[in-house]
C-alpha atoms as an extended CHARMM CRD file, in Angstrom:
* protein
*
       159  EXT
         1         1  UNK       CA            251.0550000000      -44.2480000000       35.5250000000  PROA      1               0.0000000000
         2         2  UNK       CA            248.6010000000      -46.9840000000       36.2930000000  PROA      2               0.0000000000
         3         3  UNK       CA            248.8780000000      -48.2120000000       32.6670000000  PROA      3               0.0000000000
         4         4  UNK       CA            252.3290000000      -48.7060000000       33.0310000000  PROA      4               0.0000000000
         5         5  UNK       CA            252.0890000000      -50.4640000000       36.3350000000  PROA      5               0.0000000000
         6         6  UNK       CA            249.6620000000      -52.7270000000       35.4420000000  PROA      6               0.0000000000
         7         7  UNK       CA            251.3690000000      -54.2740000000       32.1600000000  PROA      7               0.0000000000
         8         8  UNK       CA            254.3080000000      -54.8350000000       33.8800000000  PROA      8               0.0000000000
         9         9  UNK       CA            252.5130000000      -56.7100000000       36.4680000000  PROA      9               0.0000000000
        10        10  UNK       CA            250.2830000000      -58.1210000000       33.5810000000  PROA      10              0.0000000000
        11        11  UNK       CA            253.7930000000      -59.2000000000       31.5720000000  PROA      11              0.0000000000
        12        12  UNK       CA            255.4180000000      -60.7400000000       35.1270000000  PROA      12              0.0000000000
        13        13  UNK       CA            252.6560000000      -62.9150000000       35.4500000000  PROA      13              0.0000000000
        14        14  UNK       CA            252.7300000000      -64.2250000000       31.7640000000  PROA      14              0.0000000000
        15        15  UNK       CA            256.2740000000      -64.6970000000       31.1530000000  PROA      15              0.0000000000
        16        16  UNK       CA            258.2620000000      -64.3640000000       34.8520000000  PROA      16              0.0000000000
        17        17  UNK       CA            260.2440000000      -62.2630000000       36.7870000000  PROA      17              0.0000000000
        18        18  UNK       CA            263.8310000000      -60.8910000000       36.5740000000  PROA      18              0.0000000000
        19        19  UNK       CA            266.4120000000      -63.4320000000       38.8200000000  PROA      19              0.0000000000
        20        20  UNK       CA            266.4080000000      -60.4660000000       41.3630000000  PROA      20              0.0000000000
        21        21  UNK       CA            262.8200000000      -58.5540000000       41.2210000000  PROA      21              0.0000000000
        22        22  UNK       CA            259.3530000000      -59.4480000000       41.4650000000  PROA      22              0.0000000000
        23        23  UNK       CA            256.5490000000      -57.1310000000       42.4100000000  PROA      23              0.0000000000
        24        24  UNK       CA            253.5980000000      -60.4260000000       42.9550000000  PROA      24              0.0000000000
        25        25  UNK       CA            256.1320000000      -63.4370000000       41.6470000000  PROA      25              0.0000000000
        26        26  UNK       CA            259.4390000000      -63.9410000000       43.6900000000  PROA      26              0.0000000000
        27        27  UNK       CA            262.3880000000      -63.5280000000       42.0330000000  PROA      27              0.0000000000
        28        28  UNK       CA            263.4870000000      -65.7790000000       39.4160000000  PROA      28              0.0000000000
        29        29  UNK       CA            259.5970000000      -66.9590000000       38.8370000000  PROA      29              0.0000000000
        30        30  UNK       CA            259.1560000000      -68.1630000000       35.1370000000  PROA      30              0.0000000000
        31        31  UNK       CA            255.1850000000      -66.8610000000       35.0010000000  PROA      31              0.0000000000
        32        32  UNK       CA            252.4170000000      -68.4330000000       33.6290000000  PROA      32              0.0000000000
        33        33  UNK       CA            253.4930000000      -69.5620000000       29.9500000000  PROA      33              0.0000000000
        34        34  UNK       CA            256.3750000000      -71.2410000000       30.7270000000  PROA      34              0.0000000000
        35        35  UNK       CA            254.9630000000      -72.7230000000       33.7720000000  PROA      35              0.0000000000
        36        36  UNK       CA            252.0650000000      -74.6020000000       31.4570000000  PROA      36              0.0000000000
        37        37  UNK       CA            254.9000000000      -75.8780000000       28.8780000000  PROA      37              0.0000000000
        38        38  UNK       CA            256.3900000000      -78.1240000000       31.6880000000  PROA      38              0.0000000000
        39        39  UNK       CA            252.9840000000      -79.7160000000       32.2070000000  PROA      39              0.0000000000
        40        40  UNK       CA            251.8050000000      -82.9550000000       30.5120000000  PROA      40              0.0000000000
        41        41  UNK       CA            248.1220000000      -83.4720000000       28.8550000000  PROA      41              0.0000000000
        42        42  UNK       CA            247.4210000000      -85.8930000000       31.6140000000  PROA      42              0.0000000000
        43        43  UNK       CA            249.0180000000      -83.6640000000       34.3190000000  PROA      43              0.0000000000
        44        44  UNK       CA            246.7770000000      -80.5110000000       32.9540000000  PROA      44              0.0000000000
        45        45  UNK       CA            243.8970000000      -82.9770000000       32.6840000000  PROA      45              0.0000000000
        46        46  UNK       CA            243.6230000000      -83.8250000000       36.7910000000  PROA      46              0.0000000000
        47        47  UNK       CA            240.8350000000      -82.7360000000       38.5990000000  PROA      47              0.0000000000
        48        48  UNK       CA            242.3110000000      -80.3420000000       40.9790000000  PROA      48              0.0000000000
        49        49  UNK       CA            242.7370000000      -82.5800000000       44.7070000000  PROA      49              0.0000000000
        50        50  UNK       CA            239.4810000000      -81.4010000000       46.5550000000  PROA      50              0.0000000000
        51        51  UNK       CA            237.5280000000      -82.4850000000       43.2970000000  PROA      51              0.0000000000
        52        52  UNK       CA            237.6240000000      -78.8480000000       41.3020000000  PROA      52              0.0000000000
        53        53  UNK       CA            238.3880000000      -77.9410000000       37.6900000000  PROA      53              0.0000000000
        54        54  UNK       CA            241.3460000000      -79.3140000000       36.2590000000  PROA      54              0.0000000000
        55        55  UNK       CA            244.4860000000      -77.1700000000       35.0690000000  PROA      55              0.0000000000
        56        56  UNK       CA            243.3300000000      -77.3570000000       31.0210000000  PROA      56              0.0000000000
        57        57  UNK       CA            239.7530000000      -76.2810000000       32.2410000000  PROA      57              0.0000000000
        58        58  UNK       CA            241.6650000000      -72.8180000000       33.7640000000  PROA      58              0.0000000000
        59        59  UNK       CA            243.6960000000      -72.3320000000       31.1780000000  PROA      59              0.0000000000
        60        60  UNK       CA            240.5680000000      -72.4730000000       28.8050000000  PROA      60              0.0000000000
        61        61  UNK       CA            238.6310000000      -70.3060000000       31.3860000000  PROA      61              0.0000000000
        62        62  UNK       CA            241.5340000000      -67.5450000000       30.6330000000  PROA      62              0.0000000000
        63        63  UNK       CA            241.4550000000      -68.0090000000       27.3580000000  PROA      63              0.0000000000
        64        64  UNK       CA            237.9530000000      -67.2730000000       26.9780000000  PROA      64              0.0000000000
        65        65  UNK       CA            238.0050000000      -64.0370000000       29.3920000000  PROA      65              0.0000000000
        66        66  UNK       CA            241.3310000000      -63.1750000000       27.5220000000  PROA      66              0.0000000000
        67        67  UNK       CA            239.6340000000      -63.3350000000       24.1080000000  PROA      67              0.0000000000
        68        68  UNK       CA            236.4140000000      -61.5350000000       25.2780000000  PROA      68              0.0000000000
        69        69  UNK       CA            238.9600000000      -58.7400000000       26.4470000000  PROA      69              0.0000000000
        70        70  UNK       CA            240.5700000000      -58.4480000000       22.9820000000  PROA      70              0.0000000000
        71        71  UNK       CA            237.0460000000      -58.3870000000       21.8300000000  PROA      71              0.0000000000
        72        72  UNK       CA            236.2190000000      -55.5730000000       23.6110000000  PROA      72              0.0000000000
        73        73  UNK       CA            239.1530000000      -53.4130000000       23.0380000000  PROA      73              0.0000000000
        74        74  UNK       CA            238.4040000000      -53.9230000000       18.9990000000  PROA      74              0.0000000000
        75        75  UNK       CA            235.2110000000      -52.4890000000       19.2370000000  PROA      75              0.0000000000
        76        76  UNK       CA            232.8540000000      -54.9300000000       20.2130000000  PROA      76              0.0000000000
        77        77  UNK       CA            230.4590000000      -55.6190000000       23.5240000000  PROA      77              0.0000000000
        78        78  UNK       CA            230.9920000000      -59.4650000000       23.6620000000  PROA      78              0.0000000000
        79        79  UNK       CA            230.5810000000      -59.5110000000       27.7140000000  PROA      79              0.0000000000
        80        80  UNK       CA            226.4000000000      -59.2000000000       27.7360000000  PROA      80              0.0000000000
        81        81  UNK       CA            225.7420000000      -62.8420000000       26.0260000000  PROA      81              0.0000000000
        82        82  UNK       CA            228.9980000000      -64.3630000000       27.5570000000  PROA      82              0.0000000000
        83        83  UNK       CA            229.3190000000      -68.0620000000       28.4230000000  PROA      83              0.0000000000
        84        84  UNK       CA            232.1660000000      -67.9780000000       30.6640000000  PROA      84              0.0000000000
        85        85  UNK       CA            230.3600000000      -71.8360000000       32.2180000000  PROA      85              0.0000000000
        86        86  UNK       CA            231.1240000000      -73.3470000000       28.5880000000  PROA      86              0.0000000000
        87        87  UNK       CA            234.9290000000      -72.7540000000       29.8220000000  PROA      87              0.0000000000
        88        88  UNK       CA            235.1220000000      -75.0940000000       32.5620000000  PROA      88              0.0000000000
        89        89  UNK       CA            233.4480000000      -78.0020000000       30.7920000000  PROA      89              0.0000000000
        90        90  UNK       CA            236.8300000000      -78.4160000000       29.0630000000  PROA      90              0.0000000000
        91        91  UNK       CA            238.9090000000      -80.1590000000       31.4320000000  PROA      91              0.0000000000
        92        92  UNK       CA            240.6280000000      -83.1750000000       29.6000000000  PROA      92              0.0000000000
        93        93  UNK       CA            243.0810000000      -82.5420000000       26.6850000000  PROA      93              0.0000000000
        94        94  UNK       CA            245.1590000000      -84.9400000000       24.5100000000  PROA      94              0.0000000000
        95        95  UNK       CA            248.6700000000      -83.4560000000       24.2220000000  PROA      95              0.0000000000
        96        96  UNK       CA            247.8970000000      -81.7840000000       20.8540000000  PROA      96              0.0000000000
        97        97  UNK       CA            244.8680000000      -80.4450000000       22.4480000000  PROA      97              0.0000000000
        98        98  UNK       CA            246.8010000000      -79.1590000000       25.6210000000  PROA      98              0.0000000000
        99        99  UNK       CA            250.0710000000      -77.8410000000       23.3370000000  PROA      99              0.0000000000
       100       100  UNK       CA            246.8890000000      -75.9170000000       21.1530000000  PROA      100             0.0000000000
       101       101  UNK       CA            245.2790000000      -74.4280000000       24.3280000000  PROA      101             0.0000000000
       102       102  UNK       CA            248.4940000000      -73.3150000000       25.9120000000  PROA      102             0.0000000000
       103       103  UNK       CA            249.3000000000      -71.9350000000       22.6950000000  PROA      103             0.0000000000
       104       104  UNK       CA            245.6180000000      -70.2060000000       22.4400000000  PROA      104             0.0000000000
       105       105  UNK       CA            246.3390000000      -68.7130000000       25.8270000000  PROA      105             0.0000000000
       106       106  UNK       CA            249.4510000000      -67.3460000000       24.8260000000  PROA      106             0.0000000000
       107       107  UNK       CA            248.2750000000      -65.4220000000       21.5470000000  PROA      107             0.0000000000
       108       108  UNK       CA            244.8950000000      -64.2830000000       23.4640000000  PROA      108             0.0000000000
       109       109  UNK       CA            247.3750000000      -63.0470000000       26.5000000000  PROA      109             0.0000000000
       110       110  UNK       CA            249.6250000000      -61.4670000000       24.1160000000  PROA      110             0.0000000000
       111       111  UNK       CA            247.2010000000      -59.4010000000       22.0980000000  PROA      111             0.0000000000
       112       112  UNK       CA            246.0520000000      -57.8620000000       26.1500000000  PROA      112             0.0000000000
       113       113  UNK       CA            249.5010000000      -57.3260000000       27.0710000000  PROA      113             0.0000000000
       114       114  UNK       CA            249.2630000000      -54.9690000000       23.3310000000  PROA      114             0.0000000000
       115       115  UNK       CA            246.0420000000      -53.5700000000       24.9770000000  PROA      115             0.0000000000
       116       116  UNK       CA            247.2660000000      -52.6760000000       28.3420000000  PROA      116             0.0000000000
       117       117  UNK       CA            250.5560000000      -51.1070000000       27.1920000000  PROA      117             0.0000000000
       118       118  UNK       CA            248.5870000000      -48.8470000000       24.7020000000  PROA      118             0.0000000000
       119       119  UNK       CA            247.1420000000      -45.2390000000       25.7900000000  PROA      119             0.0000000000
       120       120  UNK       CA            243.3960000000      -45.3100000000       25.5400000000  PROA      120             0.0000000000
       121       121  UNK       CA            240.6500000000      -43.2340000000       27.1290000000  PROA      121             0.0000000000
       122       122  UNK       CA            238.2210000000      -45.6660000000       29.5000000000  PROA      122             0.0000000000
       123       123  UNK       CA            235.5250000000      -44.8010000000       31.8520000000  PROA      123             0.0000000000
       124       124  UNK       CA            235.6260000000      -45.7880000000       35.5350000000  PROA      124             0.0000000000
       125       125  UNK       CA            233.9830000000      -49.1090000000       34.8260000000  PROA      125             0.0000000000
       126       126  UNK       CA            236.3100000000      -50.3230000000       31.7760000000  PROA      126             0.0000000000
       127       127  UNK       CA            239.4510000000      -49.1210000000       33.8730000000  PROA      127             0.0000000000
       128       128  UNK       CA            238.4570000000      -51.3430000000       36.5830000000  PROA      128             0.0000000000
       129       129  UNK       CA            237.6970000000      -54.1840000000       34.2110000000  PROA      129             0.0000000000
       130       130  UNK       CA            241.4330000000      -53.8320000000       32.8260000000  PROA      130             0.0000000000
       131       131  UNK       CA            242.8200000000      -53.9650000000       36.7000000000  PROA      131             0.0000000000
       132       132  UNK       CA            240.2270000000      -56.5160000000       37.2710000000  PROA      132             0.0000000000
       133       133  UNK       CA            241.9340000000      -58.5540000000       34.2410000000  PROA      133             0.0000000000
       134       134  UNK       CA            245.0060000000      -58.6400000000       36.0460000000  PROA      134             0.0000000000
       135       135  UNK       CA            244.1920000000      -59.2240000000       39.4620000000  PROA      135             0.0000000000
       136       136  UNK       CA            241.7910000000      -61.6810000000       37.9790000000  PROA      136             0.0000000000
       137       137  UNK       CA            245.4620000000      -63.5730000000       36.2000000000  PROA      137             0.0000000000
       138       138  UNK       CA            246.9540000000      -63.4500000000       39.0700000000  PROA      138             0.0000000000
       139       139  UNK       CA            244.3880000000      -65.6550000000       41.2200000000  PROA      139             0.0000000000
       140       140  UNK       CA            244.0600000000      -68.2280000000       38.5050000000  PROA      140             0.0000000000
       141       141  UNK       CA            248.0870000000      -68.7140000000       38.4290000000  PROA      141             0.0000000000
       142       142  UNK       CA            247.8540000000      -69.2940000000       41.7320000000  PROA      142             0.0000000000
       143       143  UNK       CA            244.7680000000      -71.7080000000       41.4510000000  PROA      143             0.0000000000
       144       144  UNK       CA            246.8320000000      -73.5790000000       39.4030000000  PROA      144             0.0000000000
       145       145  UNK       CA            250.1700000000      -73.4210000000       41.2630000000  PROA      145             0.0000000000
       146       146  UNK       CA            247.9110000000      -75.3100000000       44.2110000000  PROA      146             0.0000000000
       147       147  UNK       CA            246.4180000000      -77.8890000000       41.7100000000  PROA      147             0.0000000000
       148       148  UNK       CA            249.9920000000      -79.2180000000       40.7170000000  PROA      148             0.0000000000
       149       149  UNK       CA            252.7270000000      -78.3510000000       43.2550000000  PROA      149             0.0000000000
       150       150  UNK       CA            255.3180000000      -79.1030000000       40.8820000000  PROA      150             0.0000000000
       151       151  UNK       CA            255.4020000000      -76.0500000000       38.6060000000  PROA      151             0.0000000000
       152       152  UNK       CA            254.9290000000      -73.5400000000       42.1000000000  PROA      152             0.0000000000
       153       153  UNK       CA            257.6240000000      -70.5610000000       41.5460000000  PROA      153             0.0000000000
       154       154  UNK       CA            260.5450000000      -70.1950000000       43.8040000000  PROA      154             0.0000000000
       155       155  UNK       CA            260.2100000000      -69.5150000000       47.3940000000  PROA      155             0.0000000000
       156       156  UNK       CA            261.2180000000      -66.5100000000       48.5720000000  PROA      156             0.0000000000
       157       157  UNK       CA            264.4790000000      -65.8780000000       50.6500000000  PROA      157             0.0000000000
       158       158  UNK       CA            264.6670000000      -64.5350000000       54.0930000000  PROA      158             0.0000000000
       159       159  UNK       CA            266.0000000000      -61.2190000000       54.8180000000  PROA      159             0.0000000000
């Protein structure tokens, strides 16, 4: 089922691959999470080389779509009066700051990897906002992966 598909995809990003699969991450990969731990405050705070957002401004810019998700699947219709610019204004942390927004980005991913996993009836357009989601995790990991070379995943083996 698509469901099923996409939170395992959805939970490879977030917390890595086995040390012999990976559907997007090569094997071994330790996702997103873990990834962010082995990053400084200062290290999150660097404008990306060509001049774009830093690291803590994408991890806030998830955390905001994340939490707008969760929104949505309680009930609400938070995506009309969004503010998804507010996001990427917050590009320089202090390490409490930075250990606060990875952990943030953690609880908001963790209540959508609930969401995905669940059974739900969706229209068309809410189905392809949950694949959207996903997709949409995927680019920003590897946004980030190109901002600070030093926390890219494992290459992958020939053959």
């Amino acid at each position: 089922m698509l469901r099923d598909s996409l939170s395992i995809i959805l939970r490879e990003l977030v917390h890595g691959t086995a040390p012999n699969q990976g559907y997007v991450l090569n094997p071994g990969d330790i996702g997103l999470v873990r990834s962010l731990d082995g990053l400084s405050a200062d290290a999150a705070s660097a404008p990306a080389p060509a001049g774009g957002a830093s690291i803590a401004a994408h991890v806030d810019h998830l955390r905001y779509g994340f939490e707008l998700l969760n929104r949505w699947s309680e009930g609400e219709m938070p995506f009309s009066d969004a503010d998804y610019g507010t996001s990427w204004q917050n590009g320089t942390v202090s390490p409490d700051e930075w250990a606060a927004r990875r952990g943030a980005l953690a609880r908001e991913i963790a209540r959508w990897e609930r969401v995905v996993a669940e059974p739900r009836e969706m229209s068309q357009v809410e189905e392809n906002g949950v694949v959207a989601s996903v997709a949409h995790l995927a680019y920003h990991l590897g946004a980030i992966r190109q901002i600070n070379k030093s926390i890219q995943g494992p290459r992958a083996h020939p053959g």
